[in-house]
C-alpha positions as CSV (number, residue, x, y, z in Angstrom):
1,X,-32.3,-57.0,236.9
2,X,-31.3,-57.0,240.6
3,X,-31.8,-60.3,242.6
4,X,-34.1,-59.3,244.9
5,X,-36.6,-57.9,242.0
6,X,-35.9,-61.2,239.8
7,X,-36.6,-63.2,243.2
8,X,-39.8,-61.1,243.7
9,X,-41.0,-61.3,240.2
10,X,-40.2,-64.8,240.3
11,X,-42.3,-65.7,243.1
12,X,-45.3,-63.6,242.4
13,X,-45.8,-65.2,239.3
14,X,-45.3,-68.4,240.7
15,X,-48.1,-67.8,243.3
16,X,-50.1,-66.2,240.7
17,X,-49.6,-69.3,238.7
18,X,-50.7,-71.7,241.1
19,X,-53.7,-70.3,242.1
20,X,-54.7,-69.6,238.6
21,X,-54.0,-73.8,238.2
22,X,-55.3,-75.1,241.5
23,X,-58.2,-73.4,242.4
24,X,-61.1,-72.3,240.4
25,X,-59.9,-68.8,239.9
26,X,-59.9,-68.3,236.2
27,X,-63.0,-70.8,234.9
28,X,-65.2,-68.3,237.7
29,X,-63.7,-65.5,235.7
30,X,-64.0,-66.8,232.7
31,X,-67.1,-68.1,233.5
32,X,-68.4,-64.3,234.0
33,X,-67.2,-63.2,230.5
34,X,-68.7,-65.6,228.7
35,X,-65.2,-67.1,227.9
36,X,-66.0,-70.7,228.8
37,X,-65.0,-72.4,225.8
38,X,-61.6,-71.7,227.0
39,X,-61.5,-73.1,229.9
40,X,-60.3,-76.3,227.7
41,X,-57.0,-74.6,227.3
42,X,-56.0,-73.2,230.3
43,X,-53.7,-76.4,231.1
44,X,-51.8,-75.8,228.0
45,X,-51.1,-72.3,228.9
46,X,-51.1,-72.5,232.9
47,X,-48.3,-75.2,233.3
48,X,-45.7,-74.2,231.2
49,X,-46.1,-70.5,233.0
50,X,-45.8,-72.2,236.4
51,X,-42.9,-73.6,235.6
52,X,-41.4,-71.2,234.1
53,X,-41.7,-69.2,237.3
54,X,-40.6,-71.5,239.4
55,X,-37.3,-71.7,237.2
56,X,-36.9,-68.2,237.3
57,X,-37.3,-68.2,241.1
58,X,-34.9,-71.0,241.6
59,X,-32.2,-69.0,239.3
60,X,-33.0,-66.2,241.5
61,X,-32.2,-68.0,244.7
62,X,-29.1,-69.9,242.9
63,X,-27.4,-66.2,242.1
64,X,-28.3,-65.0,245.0
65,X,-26.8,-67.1,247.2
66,X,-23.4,-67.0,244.5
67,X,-23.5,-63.7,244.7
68,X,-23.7,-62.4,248.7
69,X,-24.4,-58.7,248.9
70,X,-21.6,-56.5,250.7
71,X,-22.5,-54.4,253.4
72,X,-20.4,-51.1,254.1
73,X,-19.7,-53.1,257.7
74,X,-18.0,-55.8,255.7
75,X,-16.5,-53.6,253.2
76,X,-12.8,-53.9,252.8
77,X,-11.5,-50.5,253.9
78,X,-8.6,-49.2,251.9
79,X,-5.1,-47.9,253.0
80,X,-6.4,-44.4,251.8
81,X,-9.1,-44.1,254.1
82,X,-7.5,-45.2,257.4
């Protein structure tokens, strides 16, 4: 996966994440599907997800910046095409 799609993923999720764990979004939804029972359990699924993300978007930002992308200005140019 390229870095800037694993660094995108990564921080959707993470937003997606957080939202989901500090606001109210999912017991309203829940809430309107008759799924309140499981409200209980969010926690258990919610935080190891957030995390998760934000390790993924860390690793994204660590190889990113180990790997710096090459741009034909600062290409090398060969003795064949000089």
């Amino acid at each position: 996966m390229k870095n800037e799609k694993l660094l995108r993923f990564g921080v959707v999720g993470t937003v997606i994440a957080a939202l989901c764990c500090f606001t109210p979004v999912l017991v309203l939804l829940f809430a309107a599907v008759g799924l309140s029972w499981a409200v209980g359990y969010l926690d258990y699924v919610l935080f190891p997800a957030l995390f998760a993300f934000l390790g993924l978007t860390g690793y994204a930002l660590w190889r990113r910046q180990n790997n710096p992308v090459c741009t034909p200005e600062e290409a090398p140019v060969s003795k064949e095409q000089s």
